[in-house]
C-alpha positions in Angstrom: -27.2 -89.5 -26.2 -26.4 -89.9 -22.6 -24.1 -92.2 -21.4 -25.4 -95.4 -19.9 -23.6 -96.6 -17.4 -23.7 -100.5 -15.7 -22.7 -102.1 -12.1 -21.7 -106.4 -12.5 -24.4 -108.0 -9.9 -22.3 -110.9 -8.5 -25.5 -112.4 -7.1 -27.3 -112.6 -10.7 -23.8 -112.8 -12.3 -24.7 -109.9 -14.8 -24.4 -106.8 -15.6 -27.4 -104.3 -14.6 -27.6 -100.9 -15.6 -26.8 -98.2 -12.6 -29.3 -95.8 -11.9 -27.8 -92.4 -10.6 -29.1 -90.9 -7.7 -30.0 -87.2 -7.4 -26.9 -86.5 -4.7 -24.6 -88.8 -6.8 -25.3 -86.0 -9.8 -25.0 -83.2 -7.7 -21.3 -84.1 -6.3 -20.2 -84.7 -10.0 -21.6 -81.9 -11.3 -20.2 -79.4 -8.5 -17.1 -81.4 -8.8 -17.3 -80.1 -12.4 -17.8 -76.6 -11.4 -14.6 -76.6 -8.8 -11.9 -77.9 -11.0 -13.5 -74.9 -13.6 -13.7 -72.7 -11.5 -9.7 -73.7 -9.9 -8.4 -73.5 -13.6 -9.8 -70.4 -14.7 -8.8 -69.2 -11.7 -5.0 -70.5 -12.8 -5.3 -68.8 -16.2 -6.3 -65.4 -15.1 -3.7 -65.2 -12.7 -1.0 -66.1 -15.5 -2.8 -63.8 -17.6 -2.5 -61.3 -14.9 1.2 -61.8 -14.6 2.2 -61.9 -18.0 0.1 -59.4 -19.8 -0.5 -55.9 -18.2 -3.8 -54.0 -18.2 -4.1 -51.0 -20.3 -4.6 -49.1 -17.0 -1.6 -50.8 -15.4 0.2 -50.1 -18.4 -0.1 -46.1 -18.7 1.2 -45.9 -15.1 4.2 -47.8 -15.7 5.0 -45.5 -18.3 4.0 -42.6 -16.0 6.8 -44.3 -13.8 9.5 -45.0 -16.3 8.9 -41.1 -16.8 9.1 -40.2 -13.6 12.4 -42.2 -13.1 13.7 -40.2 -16.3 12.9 -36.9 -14.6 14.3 -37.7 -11.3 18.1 -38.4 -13.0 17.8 -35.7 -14.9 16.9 -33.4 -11.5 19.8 -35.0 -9.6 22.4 -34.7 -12.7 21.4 -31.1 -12.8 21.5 -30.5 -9.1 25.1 -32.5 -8.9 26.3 -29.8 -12.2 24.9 -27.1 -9.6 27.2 -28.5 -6.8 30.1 -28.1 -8.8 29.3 -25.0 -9.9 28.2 -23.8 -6.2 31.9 -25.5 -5.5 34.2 -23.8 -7.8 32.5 -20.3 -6.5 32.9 -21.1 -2.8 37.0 -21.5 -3.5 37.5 -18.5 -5.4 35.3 -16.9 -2.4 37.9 -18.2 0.0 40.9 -18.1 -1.9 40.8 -15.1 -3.9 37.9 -12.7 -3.5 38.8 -13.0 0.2 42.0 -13.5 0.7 42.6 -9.8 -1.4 40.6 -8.1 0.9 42.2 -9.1 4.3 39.2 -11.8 5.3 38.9 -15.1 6.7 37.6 -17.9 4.7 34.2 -19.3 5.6 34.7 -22.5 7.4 33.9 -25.9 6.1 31.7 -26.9 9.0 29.7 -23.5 8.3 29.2 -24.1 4.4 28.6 -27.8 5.4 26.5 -28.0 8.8 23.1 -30.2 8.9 20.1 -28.9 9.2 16.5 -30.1 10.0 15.7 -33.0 12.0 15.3 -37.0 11.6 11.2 -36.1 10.9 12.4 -33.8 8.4 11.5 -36.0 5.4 9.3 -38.7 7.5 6.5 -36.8 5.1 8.2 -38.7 2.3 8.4 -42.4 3.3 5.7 -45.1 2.8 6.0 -44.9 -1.0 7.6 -46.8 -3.8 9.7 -44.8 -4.8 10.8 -42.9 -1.0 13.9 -43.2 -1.1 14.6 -41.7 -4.2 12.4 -38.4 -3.3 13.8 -38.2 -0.2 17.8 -37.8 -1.3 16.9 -35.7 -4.6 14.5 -33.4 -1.4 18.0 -33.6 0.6 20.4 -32.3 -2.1 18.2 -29.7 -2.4 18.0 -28.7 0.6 21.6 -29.3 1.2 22.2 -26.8 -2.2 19.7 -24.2 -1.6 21.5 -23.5 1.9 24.7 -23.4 0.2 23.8 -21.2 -1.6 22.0 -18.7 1.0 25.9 -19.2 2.7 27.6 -17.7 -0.2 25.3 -15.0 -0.8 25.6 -13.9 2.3 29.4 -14.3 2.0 29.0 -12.3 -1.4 27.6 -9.3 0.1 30.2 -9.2 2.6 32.7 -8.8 -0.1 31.0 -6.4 -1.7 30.7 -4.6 1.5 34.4 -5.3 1.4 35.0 -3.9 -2.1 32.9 -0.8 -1.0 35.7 0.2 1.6 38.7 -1.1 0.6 40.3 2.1 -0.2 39.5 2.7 3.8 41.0 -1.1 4.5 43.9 0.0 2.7 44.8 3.2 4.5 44.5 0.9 7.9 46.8 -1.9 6.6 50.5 -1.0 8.0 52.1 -0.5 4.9 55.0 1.7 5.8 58.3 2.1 8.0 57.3 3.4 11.6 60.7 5.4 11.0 62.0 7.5 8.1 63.6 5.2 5.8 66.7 7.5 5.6 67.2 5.4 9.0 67.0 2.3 6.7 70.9 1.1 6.8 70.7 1.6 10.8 68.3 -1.5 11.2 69.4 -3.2 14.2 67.7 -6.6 14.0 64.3 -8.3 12.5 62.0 -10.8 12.7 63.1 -14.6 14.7 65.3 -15.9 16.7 67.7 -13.6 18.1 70.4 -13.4 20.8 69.1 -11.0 23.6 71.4 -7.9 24.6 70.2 -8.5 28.5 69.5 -11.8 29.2 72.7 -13.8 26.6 70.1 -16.3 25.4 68.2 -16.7 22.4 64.2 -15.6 22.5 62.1 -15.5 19.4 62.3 -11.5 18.7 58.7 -10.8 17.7 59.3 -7.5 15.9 62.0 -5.5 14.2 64.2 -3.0 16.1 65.0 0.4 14.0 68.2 2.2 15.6 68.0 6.3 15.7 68.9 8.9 17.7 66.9 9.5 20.8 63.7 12.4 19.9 63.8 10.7 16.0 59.9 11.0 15.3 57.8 7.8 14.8 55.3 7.5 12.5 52.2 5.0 12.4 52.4 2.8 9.6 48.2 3.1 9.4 45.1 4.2 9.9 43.7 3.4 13.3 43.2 4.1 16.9 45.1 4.4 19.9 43.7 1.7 22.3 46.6 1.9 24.8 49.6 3.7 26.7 52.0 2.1 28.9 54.7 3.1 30.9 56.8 0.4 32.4 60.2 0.4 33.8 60.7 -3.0 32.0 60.1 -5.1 29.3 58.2 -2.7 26.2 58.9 0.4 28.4 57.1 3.6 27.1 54.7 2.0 24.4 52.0 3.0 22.4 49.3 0.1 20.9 47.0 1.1 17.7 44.2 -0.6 16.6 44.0 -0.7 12.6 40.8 -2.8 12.1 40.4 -5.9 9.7 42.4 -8.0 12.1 45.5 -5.7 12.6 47.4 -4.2 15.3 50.6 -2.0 16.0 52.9 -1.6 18.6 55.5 0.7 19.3 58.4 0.4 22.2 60.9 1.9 24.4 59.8 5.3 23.4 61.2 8.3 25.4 58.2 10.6 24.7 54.4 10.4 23.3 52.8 12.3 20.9 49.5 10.5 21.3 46.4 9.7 23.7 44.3 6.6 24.6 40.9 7.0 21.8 42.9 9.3 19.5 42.0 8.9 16.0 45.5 8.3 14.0 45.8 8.3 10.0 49.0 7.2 8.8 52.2 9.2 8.9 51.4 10.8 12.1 53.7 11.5 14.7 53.2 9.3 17.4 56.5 9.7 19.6 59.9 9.8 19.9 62.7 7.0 19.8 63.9 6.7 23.1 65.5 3.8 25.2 62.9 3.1 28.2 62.2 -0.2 29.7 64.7 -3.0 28.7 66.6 -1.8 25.9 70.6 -1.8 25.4 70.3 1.9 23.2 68.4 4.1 21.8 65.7 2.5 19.5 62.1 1.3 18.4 61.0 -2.1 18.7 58.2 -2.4 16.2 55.6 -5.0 16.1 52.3 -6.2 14.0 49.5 -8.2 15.2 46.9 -10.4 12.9 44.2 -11.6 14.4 46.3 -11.9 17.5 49.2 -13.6 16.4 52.6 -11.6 15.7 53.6 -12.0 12.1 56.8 -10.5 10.6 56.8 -7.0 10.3 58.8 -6.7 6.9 56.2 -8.1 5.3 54.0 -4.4 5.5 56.7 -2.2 3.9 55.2 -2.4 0.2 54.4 1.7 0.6 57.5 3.3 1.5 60.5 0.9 -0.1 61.3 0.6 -3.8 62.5 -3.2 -4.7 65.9 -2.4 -4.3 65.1 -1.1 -0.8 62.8 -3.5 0.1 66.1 -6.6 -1.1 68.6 -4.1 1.6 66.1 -4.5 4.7 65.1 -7.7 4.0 69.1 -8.4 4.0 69.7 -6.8 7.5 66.8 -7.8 8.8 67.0 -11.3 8.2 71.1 -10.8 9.6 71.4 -13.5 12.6 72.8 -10.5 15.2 71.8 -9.4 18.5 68.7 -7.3 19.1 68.7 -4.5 21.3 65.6 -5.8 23.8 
């Protein structure tokens, strides 16, 4: 039964019964239909945010998966860095270091590459930042690794002539070592016969009587002959390769030319006591990479260990040298 509904008349003082209009019944009954239509339209949205759709559901799985995968790619690629790592210093600090060569430096093994569009292909997704640094250390490994096999063929290249590298590496006394106990002075600081100071004395002097052959102490190739009234005097320079170069001073005669082809033991020239020099004697020097190093330090052919001890004892004597 429908409800009846009454108005109070205050003019008849009772209660009449209210007739609803057609528009009256039309705003309830859309009024109805809006607060409906509003909750519903509260419930699905809760639904919505509490319960996931079956669809919704799969791909959140797809991306907890993904997620999984990506640690996994980045744990591997950081046990790949450490491994890359621990070859890289052995490269330096063995494989290289036995075979006369520089180590790789850290700005080569580590310089950038690409540009700031490099991974602009990336962005604009959830998950871009993650893609975009596992894409980096990948990048950043795989050119590692192109670095150090390159730097692994050179030492095999290496390996291949080292029995050459060998024979060019000073490795014996530029003078007979019968000579050994008349060692005038070494390596360092040393009181000059001329000048009464003390210079930095950048080879070793060997005292012998004037005409006393000299031998080169490697492989190599004569890149230069001067004669000087001063300073070195008569000298002869030989190029070994792998960073090293002889010298050999104050010499009265040659036995060489500029281009000649020298293996070591060859005669080279004679003692003598040209340019500034108190007596008759060579002044020998080495050269790595351009810098003079100690000269006693290339003797590991020619002296036993007792030998070796006795000429690193005069040598190392603070006495005069004799240039």
């Amino acid at each position: 039964m429908a409800n009846i509904k009454y108005k109070y008349n205050p003019g008849t003082l009772s209660y009449e019964k209210e007739e609803s209009s057609l528009k009256s019944k039309t705003i309830t009954t859309l009024g109805y239909i809006a607060t409906g239509v509003v909750f519903g339209g509260l419930f699905l949205v809760t639904f919505l945010y509490l319960f996931s759709s079956p669809k919704e559901k799969e791909l959140q799985r797809e991306n907890e998966q993904w997620k999984l995968q990506y640690g996994i790619i980045n744990k591997r690629i950081h046990d790949l860095e450490k491994v890359l790592g621990n070859i890289e210093e052995r490269d330096d600090n063995i494989y290289r270091v036995i075979f006369e060569a520089e180590p790789i430096p850290a700005e080569v093994r580590n310089a950038g590459f690409g540009g700031s569009d490099r991974y602009k292909g990336l962005m604009g997704f959830d998950n871009s930042e993650e893609i975009a640094r596992t894409t980096k250390h990948l990048d950043k490994l795989s050119k590692q690794v192109y670095i150090q096999s390159k730097s692994l063929d050179d030492v095999y290249q290496m390996a291949r002539n080292k029995e050459k590298m060998m024979a060019s590496i000073p490795a014996i006394m530029p003078v007979a070592k019968a000579n050994l106990t008349r060692m005038a002075s070494g390596y360092g600081m040393r009181m000059h016969p001329v000048y009464k100071v003390r210079k930095m004395h950048t080879g070793m002097d060997f005292t012998a009587p004037k005409g006393t052959e000299i031998n080169s102490t490697g492989d190599g190739i004569v890149v230069k002959i001067e004669r000087k009234r001063r300073g070195y005097g008569n000298s002869v320079v030989i190029k070994h390769g792998y960073g090293y170069q002889t010298r050999y001073a104050h010499l009265s005669k040659f036995n060489v030319r500029v281009g000649q082809k020298i293996k070591r033991g060859d005669v080279i020239g004679y003692v003598g006591n040209t340019g500034t020099s108190t007596g008759p004697h060579l002044h020998y020097e080495v050269e790595k990479n351009g810098h003079k190093i100690n000269p006693a330090n290339f003797y590991s052919n020619d002296l036993t260990p007792e030998e070796y001890e006795l000429m690193l004892e005069i040598s190392s004597a603070a006495n005069q040298s004799l240039d």
